[in-house]
PAKE-679517 format. One record per residue (C-alpha): residue in three letters; x, y, z. Coordinates in steps of 0.25 Angstrom, whole numbers, padded with zeros to 4 digits, always signed. Layout:
<rs>
ALAXYZ
...
</rs>
This chain:
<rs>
UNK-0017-0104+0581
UNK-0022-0112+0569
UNK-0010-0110+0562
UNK-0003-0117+0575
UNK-0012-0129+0574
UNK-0010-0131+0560
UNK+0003-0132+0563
UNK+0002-0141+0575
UNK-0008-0151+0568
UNK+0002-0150+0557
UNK+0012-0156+0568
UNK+0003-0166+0576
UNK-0001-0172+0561
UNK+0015-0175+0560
UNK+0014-0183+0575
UNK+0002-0190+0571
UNK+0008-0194+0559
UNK+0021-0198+0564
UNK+0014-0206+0576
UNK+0006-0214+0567
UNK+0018-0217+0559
UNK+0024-0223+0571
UNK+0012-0231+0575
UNK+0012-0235+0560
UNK+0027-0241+0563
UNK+0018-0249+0572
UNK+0008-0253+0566
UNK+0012-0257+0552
UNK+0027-0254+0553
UNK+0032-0265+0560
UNK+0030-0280+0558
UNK+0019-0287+0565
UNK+0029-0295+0571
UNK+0035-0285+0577
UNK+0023-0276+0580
UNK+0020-0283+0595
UNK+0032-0282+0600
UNK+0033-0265+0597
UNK+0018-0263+0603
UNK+0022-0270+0615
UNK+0036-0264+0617
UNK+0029-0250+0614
UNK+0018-0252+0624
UNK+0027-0258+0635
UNK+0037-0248+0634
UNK+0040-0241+0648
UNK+0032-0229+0647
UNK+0040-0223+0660
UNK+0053-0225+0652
UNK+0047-0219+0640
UNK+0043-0204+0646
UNK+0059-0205+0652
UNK+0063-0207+0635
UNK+0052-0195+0634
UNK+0058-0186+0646
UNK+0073-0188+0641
UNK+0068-0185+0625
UNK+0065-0172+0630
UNK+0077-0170+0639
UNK+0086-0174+0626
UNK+0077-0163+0617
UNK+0080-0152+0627
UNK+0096-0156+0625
UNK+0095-0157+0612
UNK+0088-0145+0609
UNK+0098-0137+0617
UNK+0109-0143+0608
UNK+0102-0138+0595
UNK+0102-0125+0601
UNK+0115-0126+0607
UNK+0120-0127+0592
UNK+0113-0119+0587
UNK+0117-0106+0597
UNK+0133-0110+0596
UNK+0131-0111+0579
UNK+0126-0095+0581
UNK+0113-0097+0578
UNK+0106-0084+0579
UNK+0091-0090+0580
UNK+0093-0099+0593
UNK+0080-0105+0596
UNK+0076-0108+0610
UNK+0079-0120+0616
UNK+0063-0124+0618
UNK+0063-0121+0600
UNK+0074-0129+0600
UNK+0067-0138+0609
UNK+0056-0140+0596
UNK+0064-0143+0587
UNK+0072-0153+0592
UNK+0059-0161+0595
UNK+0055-0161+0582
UNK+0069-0164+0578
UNK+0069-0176+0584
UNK+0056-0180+0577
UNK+0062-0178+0563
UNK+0075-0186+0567
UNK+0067-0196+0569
UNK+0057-0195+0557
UNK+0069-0196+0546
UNK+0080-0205+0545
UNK+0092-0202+0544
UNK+0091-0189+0553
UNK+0086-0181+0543
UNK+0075-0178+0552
UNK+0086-0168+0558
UNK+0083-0158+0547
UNK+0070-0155+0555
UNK+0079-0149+0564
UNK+0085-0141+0555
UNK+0071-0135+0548
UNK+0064-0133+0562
UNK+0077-0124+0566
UNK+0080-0117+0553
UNK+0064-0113+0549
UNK+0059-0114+0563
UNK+0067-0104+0571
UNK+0076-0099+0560
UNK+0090-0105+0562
UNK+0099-0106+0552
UNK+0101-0117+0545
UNK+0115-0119+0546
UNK+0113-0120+0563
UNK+0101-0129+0561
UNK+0111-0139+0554
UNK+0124-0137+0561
UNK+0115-0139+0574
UNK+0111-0151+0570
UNK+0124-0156+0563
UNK+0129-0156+0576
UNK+0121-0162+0585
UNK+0120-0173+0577
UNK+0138-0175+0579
UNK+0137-0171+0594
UNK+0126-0182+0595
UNK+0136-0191+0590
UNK+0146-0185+0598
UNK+0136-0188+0610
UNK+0133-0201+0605
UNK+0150-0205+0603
UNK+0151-0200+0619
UNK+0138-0210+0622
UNK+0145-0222+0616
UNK+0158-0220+0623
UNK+0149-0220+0637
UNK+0144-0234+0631
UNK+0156-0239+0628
UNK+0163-0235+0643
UNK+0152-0241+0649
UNK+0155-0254+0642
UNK+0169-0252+0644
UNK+0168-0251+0659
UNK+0158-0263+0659
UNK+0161-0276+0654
UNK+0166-0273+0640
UNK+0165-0264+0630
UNK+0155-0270+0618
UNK+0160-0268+0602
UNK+0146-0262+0598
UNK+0149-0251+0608
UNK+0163-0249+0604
UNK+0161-0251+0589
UNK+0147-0239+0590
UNK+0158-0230+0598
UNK+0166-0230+0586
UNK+0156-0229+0576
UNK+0150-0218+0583
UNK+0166-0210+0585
UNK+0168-0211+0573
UNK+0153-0203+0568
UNK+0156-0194+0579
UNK+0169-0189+0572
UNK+0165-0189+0560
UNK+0152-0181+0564
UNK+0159-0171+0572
UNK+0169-0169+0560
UNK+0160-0168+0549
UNK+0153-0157+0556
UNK+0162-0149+0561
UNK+0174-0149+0551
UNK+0171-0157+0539
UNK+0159-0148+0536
UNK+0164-0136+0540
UNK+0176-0138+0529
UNK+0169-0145+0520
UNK+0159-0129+0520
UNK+0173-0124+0520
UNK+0180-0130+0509
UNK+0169-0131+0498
UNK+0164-0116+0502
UNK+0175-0108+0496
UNK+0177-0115+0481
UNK+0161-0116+0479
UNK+0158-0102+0485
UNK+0163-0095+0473
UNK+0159-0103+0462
UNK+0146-0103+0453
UNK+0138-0113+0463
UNK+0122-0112+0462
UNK+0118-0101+0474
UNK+0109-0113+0481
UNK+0124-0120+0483
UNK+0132-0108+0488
UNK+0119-0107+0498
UNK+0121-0122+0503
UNK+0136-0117+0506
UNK+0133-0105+0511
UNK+0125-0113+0521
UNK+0135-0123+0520
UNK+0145-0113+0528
UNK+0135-0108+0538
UNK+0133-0123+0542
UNK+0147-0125+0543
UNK+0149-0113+0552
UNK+0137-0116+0561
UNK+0145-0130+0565
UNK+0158-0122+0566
UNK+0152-0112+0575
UNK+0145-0122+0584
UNK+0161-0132+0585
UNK+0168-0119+0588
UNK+0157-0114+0598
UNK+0164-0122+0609
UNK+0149-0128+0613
UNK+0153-0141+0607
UNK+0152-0151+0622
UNK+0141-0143+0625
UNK+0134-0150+0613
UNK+0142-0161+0616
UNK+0136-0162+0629
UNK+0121-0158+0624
UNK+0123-0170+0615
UNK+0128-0180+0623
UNK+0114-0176+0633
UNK+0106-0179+0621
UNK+0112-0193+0618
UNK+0112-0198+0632
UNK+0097-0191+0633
UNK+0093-0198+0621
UNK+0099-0212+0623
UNK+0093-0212+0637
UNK+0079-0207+0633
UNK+0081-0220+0621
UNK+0086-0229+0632
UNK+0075-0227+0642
UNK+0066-0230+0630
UNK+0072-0243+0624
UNK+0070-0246+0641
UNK+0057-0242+0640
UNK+0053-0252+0629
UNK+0062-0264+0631
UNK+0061-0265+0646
UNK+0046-0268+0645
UNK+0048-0277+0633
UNK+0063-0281+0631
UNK+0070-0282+0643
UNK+0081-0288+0637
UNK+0084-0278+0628
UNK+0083-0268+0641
UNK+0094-0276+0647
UNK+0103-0273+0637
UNK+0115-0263+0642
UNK+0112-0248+0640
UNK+0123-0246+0629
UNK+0117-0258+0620
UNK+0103-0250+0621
UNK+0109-0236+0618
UNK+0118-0241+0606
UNK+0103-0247+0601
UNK+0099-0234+0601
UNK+0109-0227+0595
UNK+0110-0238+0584
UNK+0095-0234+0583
UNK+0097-0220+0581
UNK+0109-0222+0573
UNK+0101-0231+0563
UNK+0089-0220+0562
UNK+0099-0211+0557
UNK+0103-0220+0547
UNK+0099-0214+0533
UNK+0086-0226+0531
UNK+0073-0221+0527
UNK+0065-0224+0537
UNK+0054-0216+0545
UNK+0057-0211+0559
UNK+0069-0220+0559
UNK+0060-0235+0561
UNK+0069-0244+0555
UNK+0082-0238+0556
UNK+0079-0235+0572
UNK+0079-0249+0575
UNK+0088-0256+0564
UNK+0098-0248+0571
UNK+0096-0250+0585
UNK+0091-0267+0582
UNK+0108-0267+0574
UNK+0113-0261+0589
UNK+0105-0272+0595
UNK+0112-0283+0587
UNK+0125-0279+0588
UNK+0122-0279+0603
UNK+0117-0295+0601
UNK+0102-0290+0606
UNK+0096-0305+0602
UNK+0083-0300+0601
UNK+0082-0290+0590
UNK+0067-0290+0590
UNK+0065-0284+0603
UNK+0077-0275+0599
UNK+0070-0271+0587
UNK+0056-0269+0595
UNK+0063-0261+0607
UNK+0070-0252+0598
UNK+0057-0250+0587
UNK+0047-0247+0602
UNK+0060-0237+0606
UNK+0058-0231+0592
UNK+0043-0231+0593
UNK+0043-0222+0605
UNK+0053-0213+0602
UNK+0048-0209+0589
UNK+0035-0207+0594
UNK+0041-0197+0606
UNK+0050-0190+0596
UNK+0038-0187+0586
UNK+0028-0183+0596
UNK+0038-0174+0603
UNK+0042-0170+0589
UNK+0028-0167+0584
UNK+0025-0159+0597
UNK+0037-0150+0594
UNK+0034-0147+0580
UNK+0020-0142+0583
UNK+0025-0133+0594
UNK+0037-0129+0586
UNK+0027-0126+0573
UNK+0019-0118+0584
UNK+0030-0110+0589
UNK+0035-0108+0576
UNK+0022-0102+0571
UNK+0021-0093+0581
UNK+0035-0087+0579
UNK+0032-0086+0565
UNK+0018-0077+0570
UNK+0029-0069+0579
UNK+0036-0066+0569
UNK+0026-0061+0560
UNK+0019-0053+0571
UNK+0032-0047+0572
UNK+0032-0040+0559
UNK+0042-0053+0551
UNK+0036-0058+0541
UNK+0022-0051+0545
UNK+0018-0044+0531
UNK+0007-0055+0529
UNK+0000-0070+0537
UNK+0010-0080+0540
UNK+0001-0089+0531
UNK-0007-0086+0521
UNK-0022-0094+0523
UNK-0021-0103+0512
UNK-0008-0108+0520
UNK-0015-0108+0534
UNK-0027-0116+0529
UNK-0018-0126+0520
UNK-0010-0127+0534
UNK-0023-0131+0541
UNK-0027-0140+0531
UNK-0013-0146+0530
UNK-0013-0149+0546
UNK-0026-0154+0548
UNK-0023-0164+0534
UNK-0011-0168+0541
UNK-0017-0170+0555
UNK-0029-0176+0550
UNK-0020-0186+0542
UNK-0009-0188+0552
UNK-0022-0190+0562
UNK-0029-0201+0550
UNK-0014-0208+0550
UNK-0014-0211+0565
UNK-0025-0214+0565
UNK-0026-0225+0556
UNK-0011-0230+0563
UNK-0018-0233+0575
UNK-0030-0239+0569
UNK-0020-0249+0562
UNK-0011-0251+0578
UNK-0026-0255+0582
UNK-0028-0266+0572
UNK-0015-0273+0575
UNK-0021-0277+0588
UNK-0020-0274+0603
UNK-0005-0271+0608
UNK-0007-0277+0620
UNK-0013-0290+0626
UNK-0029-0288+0632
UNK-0031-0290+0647
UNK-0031-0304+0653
UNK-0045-0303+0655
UNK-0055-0309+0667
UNK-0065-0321+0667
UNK-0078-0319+0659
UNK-0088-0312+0671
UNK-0097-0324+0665
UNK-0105-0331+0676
UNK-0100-0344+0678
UNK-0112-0352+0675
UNK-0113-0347+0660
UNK-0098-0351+0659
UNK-0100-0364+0664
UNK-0111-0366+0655
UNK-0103-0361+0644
UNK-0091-0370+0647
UNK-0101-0383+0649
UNK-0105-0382+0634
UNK-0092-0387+0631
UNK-0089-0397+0643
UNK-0092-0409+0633
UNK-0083-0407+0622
UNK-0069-0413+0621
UNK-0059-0404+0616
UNK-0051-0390+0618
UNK-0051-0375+0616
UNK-0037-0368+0613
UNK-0038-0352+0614
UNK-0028-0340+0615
UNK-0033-0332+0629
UNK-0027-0322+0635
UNK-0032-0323+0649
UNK-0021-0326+0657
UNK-0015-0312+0650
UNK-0008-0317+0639
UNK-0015-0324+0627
UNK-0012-0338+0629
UNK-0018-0352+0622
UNK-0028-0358+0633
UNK-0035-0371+0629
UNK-0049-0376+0634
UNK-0055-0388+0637
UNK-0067-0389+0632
UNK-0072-0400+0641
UNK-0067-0394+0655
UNK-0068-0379+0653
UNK-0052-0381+0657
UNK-0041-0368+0652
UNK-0029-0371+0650
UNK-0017-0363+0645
UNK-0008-0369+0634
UNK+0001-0359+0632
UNK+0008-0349+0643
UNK+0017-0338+0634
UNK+0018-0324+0635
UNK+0014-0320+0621
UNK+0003-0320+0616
UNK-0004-0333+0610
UNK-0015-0336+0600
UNK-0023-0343+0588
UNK-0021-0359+0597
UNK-0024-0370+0586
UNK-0025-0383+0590
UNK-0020-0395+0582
UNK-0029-0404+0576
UNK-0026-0416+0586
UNK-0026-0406+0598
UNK-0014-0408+0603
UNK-0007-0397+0598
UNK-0009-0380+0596
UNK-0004-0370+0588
UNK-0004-0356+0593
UNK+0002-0341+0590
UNK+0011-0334+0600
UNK+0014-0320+0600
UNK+0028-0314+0598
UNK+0025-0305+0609
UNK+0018-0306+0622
UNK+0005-0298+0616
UNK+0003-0299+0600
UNK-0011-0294+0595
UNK-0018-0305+0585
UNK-0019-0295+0575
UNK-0002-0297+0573
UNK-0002-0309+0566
UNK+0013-0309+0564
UNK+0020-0309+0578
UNK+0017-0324+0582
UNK+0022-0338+0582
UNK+0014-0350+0580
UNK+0017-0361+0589
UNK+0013-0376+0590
UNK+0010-0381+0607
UNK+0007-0396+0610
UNK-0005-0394+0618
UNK-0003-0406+0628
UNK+0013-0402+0631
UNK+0012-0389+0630
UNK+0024-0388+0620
UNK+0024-0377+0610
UNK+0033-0374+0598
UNK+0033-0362+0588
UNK+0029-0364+0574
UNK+0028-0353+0565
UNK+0033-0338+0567
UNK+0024-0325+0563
UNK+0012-0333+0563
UNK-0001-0334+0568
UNK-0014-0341+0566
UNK-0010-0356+0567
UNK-0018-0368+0561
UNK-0016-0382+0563
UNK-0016-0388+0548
UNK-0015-0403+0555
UNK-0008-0407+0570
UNK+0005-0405+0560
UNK+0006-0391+0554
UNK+0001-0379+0556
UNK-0003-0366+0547
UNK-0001-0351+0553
UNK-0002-0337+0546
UNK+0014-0332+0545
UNK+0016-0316+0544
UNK+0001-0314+0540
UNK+0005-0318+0527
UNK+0009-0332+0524
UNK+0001-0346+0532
UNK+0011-0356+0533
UNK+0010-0371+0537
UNK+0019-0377+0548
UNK+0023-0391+0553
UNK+0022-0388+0567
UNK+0033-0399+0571
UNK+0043-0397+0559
UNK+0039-0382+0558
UNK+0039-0384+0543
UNK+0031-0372+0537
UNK+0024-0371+0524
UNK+0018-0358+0519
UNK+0005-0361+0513
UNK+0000-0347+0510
UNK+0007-0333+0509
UNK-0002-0321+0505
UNK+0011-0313+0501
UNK+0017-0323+0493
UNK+0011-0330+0480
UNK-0005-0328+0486
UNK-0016-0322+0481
UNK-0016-0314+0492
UNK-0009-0299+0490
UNK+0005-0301+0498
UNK+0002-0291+0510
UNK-0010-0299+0512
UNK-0012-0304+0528
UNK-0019-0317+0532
UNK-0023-0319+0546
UNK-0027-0333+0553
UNK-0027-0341+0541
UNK-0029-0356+0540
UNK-0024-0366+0529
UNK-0030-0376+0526
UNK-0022-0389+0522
UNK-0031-0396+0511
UNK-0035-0385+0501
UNK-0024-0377+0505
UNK-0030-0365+0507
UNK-0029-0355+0520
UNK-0037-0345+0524
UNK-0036-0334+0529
UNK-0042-0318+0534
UNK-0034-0306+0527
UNK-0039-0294+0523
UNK-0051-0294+0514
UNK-0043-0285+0504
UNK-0033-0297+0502
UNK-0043-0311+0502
UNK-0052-0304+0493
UNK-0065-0297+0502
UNK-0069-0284+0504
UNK-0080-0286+0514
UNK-0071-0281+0525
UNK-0056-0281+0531
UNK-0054-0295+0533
UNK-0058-0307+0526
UNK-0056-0321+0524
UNK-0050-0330+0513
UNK-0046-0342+0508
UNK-0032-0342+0501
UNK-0024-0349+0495
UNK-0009-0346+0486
UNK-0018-0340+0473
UNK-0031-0339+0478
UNK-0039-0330+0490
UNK-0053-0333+0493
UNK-0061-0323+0502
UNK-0070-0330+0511
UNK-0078-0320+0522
UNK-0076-0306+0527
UNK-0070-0309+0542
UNK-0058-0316+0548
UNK-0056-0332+0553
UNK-0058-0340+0542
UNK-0052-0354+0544
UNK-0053-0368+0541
UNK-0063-0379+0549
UNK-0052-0391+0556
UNK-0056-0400+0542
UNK-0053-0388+0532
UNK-0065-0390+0526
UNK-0073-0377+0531
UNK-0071-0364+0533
UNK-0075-0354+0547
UNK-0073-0340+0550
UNK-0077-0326+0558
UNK-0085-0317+0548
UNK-0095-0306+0550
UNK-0109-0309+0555
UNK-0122-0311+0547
UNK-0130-0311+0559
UNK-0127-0300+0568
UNK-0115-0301+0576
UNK-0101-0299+0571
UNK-0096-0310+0568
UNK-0099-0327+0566
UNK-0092-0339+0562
UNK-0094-0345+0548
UNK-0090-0357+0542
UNK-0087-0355+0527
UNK-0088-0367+0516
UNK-0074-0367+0510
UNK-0077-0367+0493
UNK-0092-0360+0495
UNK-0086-0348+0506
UNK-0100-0348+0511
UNK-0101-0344+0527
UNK-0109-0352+0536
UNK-0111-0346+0549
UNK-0106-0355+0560
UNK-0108-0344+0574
UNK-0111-0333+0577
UNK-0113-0329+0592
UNK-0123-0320+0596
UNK-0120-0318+0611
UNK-0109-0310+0618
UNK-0097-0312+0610
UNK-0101-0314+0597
UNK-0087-0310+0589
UNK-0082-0324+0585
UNK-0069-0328+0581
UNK-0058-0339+0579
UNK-0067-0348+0576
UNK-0061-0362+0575
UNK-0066-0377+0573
UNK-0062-0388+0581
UNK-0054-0398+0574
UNK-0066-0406+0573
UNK-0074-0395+0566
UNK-0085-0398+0578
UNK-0083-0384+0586
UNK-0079-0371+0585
UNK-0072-0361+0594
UNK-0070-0347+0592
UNK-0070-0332+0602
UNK-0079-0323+0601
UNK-0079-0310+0607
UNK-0091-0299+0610
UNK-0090-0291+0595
UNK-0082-0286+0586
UNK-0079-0274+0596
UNK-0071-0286+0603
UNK-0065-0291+0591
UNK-0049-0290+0595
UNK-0044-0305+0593
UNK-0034-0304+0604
UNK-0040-0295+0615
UNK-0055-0295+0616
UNK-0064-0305+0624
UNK-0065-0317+0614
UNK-0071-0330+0622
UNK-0070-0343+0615
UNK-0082-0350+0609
UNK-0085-0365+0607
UNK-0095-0368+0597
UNK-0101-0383+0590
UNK-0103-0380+0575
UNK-0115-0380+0571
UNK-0123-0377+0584
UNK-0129-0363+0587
UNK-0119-0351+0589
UNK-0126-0350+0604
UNK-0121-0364+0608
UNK-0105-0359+0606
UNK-0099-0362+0620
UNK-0089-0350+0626
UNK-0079-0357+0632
UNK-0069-0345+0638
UNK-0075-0333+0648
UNK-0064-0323+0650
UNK-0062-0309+0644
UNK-0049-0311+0639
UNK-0046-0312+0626
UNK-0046-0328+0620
UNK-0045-0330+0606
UNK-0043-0340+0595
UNK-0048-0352+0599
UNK-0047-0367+0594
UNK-0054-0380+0599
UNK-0050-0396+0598
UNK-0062-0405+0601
UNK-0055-0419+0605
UNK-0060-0433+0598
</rs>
């Protein structure tokens, strides 16, 4: 019994480990541009449509199992296993085939049969050998299907015609190669090397050479060939259903323009997949290969839109990788059991029964060995999804509901702030999308300025307060902690027009009513003319800084006068170790750590320095103001009340006020889903005299506020 749970741990650690990898593609594999669109195509996909891929993958395993056996009986194999063993090994099969490129993975096949159940080598690979030509053969019959639907439709397409030849013409080739060529090529080269002085290890390899040649011959003269033809040909069109309904499952939800496409454009995608997994490219579990092959299909078919090609096809990928390996892991603990017990059989039988089946220094090293590789497998996941949860929710929070607050205390709130002339700008998402809502100050009036369905954040207003700079999402929802899939754009508050200024870039500045400055790719803050759309880079961290050049900046700010911009990164790159982030001052040959904390900008003037740091006097977090040449911190607020977690502070452009969110605590910390209000607070007066200006429990963030001459 414990040997058997070894064993199985000794399995589940190669799931863990192969989910984890998976998740890894995810989390640090792909680009973050690209990372929204898979997280929402993966959780939108049409789980109905995925258990129907799940119900056909096992129809298609029992077909093909019976193929392998089919072989296998016609070639005179002696040690048939049964159709449920063969069953096993095709499962884990299919997990292998898609570990290695190339199919090498197919070899798994080969060990699993030969030291598992004791066939013959030689019946293992003339098995396999031809199933992989009669899944060609099935594959040329499929292509002809396409192309007579074509033909009796409108008009037959080139692609069609030009992958029917390309795949005729592998067919013959295959089919001769492994029924004469071969067989000769044993034949001829036999005879002259049989009787000459060749090492023994080689007149082996020719012995077997011969045995693998008349395993193929047996099997093409056992008149079974259409019945393998036909088990073939119920595997492909099992298999291009099951991979159809899947792509289905994920591009109605999200592309439904590449669900419109005919059904021969979408199987010839997945074909072009496959085919360019089997390419001889080092790549692990085919990623890469999978979809360089099914985004050349696309093109050839004119798909405009490669990038939601190139999504649909990674989030097909996704899913059937992580069927194929859970599957696949299952069936190697159970085919480890079972074989463990047929090894005990045998041994009770008097084979092999002089002494234990292992010795105890093997079973304890075997113990050891399992639990390392569980435990580790186990650490390794683990740590992946700890690393999918710091890249932020994949979905967007709930709308939320007006603040419970009695109206009174909203009124007095809101009264505080009846007298001041001027506006606040805000990113909320409670009309169920984060849009950019602007406040009158004077008449408690919302407004909406922007109505889009992605997502929108980090509103600026100009200096003059006529205009708005803003960020929109590449996608419907993007998570704040992706700072690479947006665009900034410029809207004339008054008209309402809006035009895009940057690309890949997020926490805009104004620089003067002109130009603008924004983070680019987390590494670079460039300066744009938001008319002429010329850009300036003004700081790079990977090129010619003092930064190190896989350094990551986050809300930086430049400031027009000394030239400097800063900036929070990781304290590891700005020179602190006081904790994981930290702020800086930087320039091109110089860093400067400032504080442990995030949100260090410059005042409207550029003469003064604020930013979010740990507390000195109880709670989390306050405001400080920091003199720019001394980098001493003066505290500015720190509320003590319900929500006490500032952030986003930001200055009026008259340096008079300051508006910032706040949320309950650090426990509610998450920028883009938690219950942040907005705060207005006079500089200089008490932190209990900040006015809260919103009362809803959605999520409102990154605030900006213009006081009007």
């Amino acid at each position: 019994m414990y040997k058997h749970l070894a064993r199985i741990g000794l399995s589940i650690a190669v799931s863990l480990t192969v989910l984890a990898l998976l998740l890894q593609l995810v989390t640090s594999g792909l680009g973050e541009e690209q990372r929204p669109s898979v997280w929402a195509a993966l959780a939108a996909t049409t789980k109905v449509w995925l258990l129907a891929y799940l119900g056909l993958y096992f129809v298609q395993l029992y077909f093909r199992a019976a193929r392998y056996r089919l072989l296998l009986d016609i070639a005179g194999e002696k040690n048939l296993p049964t159709l449920g063993q063969m069953a096993l090994v095709t499962g884990i099969r299919n997990m292998f085939v898609d570990m290695l490129p190339a199919r090498f993975g197919e070899l798994g096949y080969v060990a699993l049969l030969n030291r598992g159940y004791g066939v013959k080598l030689q019946h293992c690979m003339s098995s396999l050998g031809i199933a992989i030509v009669f899944d060609f053969v099935a594959l040329f019959v499929i292509a002809i299907a396409i192309v007579a639907k074509q033909f009796l439709g409108e008009s037959v397409e080139v692609w069609a015609l030009n992958a029917l030849m390309m795949i005729f013409i592998v067919t013959i080739v295959a089919l001769l190669a492994v029924f004469y060529v071969l067989p000769w090529g044993v034949k001829t080269f036999r005879k002259p090397l049989a009787f000459s002085k060749a090492p023994k290890w080689w007149l082996r390899l020719l012995e077997w050479s011969e045995d693998f040649s008349q395993s193929i011959t047996q099997v093409r003269r056992s008149g079974q060939l259409l019945k393998v033809s036909t088990l073939s040909l119920i595997i492909r069109v099992l298999k291009y259903t099951g991979m159809y309904l899947l792509f289905m499952a994920v591009a109605v939800p999200s592309f439904q323009s590449l669900a419109n496409l005919p059904v021969e454009q979408i199987i010839g995608a997945l074909v072009g997949g496959e085919v360019g997994a089997s390419m001889p490219v080092p790549t692990f579990m085919s990623f890469g290969a999978y979809e360089a092959g099914s985004a050349l299909v696309f093109q050839l078919l004119g798909v405009a839109n490669q990038a939601e090609a190139f999504v649909t096809m990674l989030s097909v990928h996704i899913w059937s990788q992580l069927m194929d390996y859970m599957i696949g892991g299952t069936f190697l603990a159970l085919f480890i059991l079972f074989y463990h017990r047929a090894k005990q059989l045998k041994s009770a039988n008097g084979v092999d029964a002089s002494g234990p089946l292992f010795k105890r220094w093997q079973v304890w090293g075997a113990y050891a060995f399992a639990a390392l590789a569980l435990g580790g497998a186990t650490v390794f996941l683990a740590l992946q999804l700890w690393a999918a949860s710091k890249l932020g929710a994949t979905s967007a929070p709930e709308a939320g509901t007006v603040d419970a607050k009695s109206l009174a205390i909203r009124e007095a709130e809101l009264a505080a702030s009846s007298g001041i002339n001027g506006f606040v700008v805000f990113s909320s998402n409670r009309d169920g999308n984060h849009d950019i809502f602007k406040f009158e100050l004077a008449t408690s009036k919302l407004s909406k300025l922007t109505e889009h369905p992605h997502t929108e954040t980090y509103p600026r207003i100009s200096p003059d307060g006529e205009r708005l700079v803003f960020a929109r999402a590449h996608q419907p929802w993007v998570s704040q902690r992706n700072t690479k899939a947006w665009d900034v754009y410029v809207m004339d508050i008054a008209k309402g027009k809006e035009w895009r200024v940057g690309t890949q870039g997020t926490a805009p500045h104004w620089i003067d009513n002109q130009r603008i400055s924004y983070v680019r790719n987390t590494q670079a803050v460039e300066v744009v003319n938001i008319d002429s759309l010329q850009v300036e880079t003004v700081f790079a961290s990977n090129k010619n800084s003092a930064m190190p050049d896989s350094a990551q900046i986050h809300n930086a700010r430049y400031n027009p006068i000394t030239e400097q911009t800063t900036l929070t990164g990781r304290q590891s790159d700005v020179g602190l170790n006081t904790g994981s982030w930290g702020t800086a001052i930087v320039s091109q040959d110089s860093v400067q750590g400032v504080l442990n904390g995030c949100e260090l900008s410059w005042n409207s003037a550029y003469t003064g320095l604020f930013q979010v740091t740990p507390s000195a006097r109880g709670s989390a977090v306050e405001i400080v103001a920091i003199d720019p040449q001394t980098l001493a911190p003066t505290p500015l607020i720190d509320l003590q009340g319900e929500f006490n977690h500032e952030y986003w502070p930001k200055d009026s452009n008259n340096g008079e006020y300051m508006v910032f969110g706040a949320s309950r605590g650090p426990q509610d910390h998450e920028h883009d889903t938690k219950d942040y209000e907005i705060f207005l607070w006079k500089v200089g007066s008490a932190s209990d005299q900040a006015t809260r200006l919103t009362f809803h429990t959605g999520n409102d963030n990154w605030p900006d506020v213009y006081i009007r001459d």
